[in-house]
C-alpha positions in Angstrom: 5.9 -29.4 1.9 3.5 -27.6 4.4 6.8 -28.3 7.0 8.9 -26.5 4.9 6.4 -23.2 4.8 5.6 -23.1 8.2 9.4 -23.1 8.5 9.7 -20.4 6.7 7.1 -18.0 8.0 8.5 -18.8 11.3 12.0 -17.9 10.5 10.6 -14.3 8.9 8.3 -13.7 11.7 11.3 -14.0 14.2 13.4 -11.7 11.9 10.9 -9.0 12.7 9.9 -10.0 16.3 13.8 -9.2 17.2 13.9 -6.1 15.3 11.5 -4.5 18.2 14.2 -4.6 21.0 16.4 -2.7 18.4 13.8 0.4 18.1 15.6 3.0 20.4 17.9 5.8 20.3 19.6 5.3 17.1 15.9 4.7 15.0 14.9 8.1 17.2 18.3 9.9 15.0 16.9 8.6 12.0 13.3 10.0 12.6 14.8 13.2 13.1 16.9 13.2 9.8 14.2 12.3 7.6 11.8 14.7 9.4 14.4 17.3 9.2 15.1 16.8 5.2 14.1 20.0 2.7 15.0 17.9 -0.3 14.3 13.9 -1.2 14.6 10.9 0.9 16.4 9.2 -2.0 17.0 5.0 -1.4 19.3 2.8 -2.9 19.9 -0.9 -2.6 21.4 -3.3 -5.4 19.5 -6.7 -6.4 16.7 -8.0 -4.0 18.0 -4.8 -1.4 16.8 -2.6 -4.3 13.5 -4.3 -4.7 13.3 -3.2 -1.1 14.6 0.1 -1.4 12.1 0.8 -4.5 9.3 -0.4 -1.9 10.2 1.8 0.5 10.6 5.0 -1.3 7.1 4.1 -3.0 5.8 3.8 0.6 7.4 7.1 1.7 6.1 8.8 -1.5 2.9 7.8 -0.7 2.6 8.8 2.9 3.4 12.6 2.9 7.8 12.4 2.3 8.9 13.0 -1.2 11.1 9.6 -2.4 12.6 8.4 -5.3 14.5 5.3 -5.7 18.3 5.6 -7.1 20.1 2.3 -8.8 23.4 2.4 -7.0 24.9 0.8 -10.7 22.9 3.6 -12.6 24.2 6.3 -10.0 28.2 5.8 -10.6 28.0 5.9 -14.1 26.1 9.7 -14.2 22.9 9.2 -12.3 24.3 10.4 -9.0 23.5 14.2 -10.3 20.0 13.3 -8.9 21.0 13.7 -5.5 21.7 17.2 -4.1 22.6 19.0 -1.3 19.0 18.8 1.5 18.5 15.2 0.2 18.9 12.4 2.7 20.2 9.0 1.3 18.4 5.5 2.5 21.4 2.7 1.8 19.7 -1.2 2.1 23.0 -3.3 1.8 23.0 -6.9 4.1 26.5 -7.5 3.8 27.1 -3.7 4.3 30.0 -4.0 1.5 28.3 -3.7 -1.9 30.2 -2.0 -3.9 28.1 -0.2 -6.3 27.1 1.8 -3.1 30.5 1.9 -1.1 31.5 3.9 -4.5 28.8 6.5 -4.3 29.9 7.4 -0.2 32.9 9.2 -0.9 30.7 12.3 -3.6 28.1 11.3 -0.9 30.2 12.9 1.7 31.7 15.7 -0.6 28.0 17.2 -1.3 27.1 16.9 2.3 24.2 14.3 1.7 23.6 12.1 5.0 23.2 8.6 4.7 20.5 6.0 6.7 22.1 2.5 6.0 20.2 -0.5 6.8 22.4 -3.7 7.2 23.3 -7.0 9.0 26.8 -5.5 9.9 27.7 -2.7 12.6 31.5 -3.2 11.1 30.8 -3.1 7.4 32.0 -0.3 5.1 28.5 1.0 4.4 27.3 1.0 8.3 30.6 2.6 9.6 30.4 5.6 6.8 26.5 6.4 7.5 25.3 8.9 9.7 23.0 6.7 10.9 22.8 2.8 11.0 20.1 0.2 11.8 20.6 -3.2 12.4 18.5 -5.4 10.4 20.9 -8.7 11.3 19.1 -11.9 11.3 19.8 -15.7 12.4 19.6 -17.0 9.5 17.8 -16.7 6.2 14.6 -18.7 5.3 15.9 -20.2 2.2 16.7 -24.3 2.5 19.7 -23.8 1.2 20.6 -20.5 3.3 21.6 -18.2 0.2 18.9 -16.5 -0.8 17.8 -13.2 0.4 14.4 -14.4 2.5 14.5 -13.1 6.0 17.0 -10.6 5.6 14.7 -8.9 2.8 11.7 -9.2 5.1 13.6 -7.8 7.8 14.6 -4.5 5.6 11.6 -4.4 4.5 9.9 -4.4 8.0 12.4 -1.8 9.4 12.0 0.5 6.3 8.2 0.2 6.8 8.6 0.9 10.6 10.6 4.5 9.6 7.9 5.3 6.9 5.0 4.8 9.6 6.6 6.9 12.5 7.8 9.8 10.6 4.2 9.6 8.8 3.0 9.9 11.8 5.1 12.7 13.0 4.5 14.8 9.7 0.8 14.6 11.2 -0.1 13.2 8.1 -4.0 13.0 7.9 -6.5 11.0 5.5 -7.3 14.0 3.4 -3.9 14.3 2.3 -3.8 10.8 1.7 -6.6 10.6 -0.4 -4.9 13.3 -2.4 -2.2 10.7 -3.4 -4.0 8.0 -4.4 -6.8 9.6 -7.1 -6.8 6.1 -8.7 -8.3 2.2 -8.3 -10.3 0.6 -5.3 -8.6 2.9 -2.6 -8.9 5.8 -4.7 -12.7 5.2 -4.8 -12.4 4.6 -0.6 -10.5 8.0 -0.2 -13.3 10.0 -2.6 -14.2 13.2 -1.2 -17.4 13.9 -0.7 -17.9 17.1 -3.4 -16.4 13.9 -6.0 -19.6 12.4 -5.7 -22.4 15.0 -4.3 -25.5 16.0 -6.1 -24.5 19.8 -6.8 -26.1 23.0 -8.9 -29.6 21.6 -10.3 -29.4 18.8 -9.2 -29.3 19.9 -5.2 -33.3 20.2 -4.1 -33.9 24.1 -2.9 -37.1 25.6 -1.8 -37.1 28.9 0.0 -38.4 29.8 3.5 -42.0 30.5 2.6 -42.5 27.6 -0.5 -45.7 25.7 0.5 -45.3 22.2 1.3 -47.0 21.1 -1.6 -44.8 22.7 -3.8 -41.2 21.5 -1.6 -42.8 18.2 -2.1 -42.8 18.8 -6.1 -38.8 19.7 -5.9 -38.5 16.4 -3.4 -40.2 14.7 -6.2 -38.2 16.7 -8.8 -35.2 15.7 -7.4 -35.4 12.2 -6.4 -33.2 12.4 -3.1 -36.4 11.6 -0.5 -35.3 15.7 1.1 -35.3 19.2 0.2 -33.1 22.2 1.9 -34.5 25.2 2.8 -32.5 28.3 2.3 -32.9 31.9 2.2 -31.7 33.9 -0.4 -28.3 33.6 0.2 -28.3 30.1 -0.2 -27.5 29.7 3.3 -28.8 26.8 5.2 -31.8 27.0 7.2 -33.5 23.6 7.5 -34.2 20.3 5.7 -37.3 18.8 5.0 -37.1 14.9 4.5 -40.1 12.5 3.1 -40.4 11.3 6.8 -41.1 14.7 8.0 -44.0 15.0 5.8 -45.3 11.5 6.6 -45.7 12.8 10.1 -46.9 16.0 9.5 -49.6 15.0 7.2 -50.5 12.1 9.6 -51.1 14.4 12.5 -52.3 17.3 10.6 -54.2 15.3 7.1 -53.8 17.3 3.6 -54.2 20.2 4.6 -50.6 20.6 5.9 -49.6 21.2 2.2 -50.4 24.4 2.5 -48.0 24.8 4.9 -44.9 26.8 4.1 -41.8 25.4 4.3 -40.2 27.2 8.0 -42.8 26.4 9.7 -42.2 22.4 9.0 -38.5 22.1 8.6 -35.7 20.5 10.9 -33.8 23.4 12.1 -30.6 21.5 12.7 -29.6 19.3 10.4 -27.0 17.0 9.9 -23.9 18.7 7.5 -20.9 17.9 6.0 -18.0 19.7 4.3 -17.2 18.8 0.7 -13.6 18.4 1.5 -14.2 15.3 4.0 -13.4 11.5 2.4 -16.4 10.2 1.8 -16.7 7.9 3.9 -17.2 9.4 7.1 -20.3 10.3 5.4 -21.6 7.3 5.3 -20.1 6.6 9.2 -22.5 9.8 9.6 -25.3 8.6 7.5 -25.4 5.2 9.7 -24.9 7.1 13.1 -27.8 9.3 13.1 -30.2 6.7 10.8 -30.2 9.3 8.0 -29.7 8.7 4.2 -28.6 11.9 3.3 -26.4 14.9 4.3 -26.2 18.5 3.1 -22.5 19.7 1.9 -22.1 23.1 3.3 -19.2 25.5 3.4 -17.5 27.3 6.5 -20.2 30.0 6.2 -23.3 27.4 5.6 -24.2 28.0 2.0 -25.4 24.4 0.4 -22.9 23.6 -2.2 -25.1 20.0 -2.6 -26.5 16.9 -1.1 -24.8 13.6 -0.7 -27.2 10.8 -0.6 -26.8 6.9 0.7 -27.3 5.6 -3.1 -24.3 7.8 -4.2 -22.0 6.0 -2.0 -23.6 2.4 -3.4 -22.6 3.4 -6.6 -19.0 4.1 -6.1 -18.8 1.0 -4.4 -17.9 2.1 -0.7 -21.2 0.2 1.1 
């Protein structure tokens, strides 16, 4: 039993391993296609090739290229309206001859759609009618008895994966944009911004310039974050005044530092963040400079809020 597994995750990792010598020119035209596409990367694959197909465009979807999956069957009987002219098609076919998809080439052709096909035959119908073709050809499947789609699947599915990544990566696609795409669940709660989860309006401690200490230390109690900022009356950022920095002040100076207004005990410089970073790097910030809090600030340094260490323990990032 184990025999037969290992067997098969061998066969699959070969598939992929020589896919890599295949990466070259002919991937490079691809790229370029996708990249260069003002409509929908629309895919299309029949049986386990569509399960692959419907992978992929849910990959591309999520990674900055609009996608939808097409059902070759569906798109012959009426659904081939969906495509248009700026769309780019993604064909997944093995054999290269199915014929749900051979049947869509010729309108495919008329409307001046190009076609990515991914098969195990250079000489098929579907590979010699595509613009571009990738070889996704394996030895032989994973499947004892050699007929069901294993490796040959996992090799699609490795190539189409491959595509996604590069021309993510050529989009410059960044983190914020992902996070924008994926509002929901555990990765959704990784990819929170940091104004999703900052104390804002009354909640954000404030004391002016020239509050005494005593009375900052009343909105640091107020507030329950451990700091208070210090702005003037533009709300713009001019220090921050943490518990620690009133430990040492009243241990070198006694009670009397209370009476001590706010400018004259404040950290100048601290650490900031913009609302519109993932939340995360927060915390990367919070850990580098052995601080449990940052002030959110905008472009021209008014406080929009304070996020704190415990706000990232509650959404379950730490």
């Amino acid at each position: 039993m184990h025999e037969t597994a290992q067997k098969v995750l061998q066969i699959e990792a070969d598939a992929i391993r020589e896919l890599i010598p295949r990466i070259g020119a002919t991937f490079d035209r691809a790229i370029d296609m996708l990249f260069a596409c003002t409509g929908r990367v629309v895919t299309t694959g029949m049986g386990k090739s569509g399960f692959i197909a419907q992978k992929l465009s849910a990959t591309l979807s999520s990674t900055g290229t609009p996608s939808l999956f097409l059902h070759p069957a569906e798109a012959i009987h009426g659904d081939l309206g969906r495509i248009v002219k700026g769309d780019v098609v993604i064909a997944i076919s093995y054999s290269g001859e199915t014929e749900e998809i051979v049947a869509l080439l010729p309108t495919l052709k008329r409307v001046g759609v190009p076609v990515i096909s991914l098969t195990g035959r250079v000489d098929s119908a579907i590979a010699q009618a595509s613009e571009v073709h990738l070889d996704v050809s394996i030895r032989e499947e994973a499947c004892p008895l050699r007929l069901a789609p294993t490796a040959s699947t996992t090799a699609a599915l490795a190539m189409g994966d491959a595509l996604a990544m590069v021309l993510t990566e050529k989009r410059g696609f960044t983190v914020e944009e992902f996070a924008d795409l994926h509002p929901g669940g555990r990765l959704g709660r990784k990819l929170l911004r940091v104004g999703d989860v900052m104390h804002k309006n009354g909640d954000t401690p404030r004391v002016g310039p020239k509050t005494l200490l005593r009375d900052a230390l009343f909105e640091m109690t107020k507030k329950r974050l451990g700091m208070t900022t210090v702005v003037d009356e533009n709300n713009v950022l001019l220090g921050v005044i943490s518990d620690g920095d009133l430990r040492r002040l009243m241990e070198r100076f006694g009670a009397g530092v209370l009476e001590v207004p706010a400018d004259q005990a404040m950290t100048r410089t601290p650490r900031t963040i913009a609302s519109r970073e993932i939340a995360t790097s927060a915390l990367d910030r919070m850990e580098t400079n052995k601080i449990t809090a940052l002030v959110v600030v905008d472009a021209d340094r008014h406080v929009e809020g304070v996020i704190h260490l415990h706000d990232l323990w509650k959404t379950e990032m730490v």
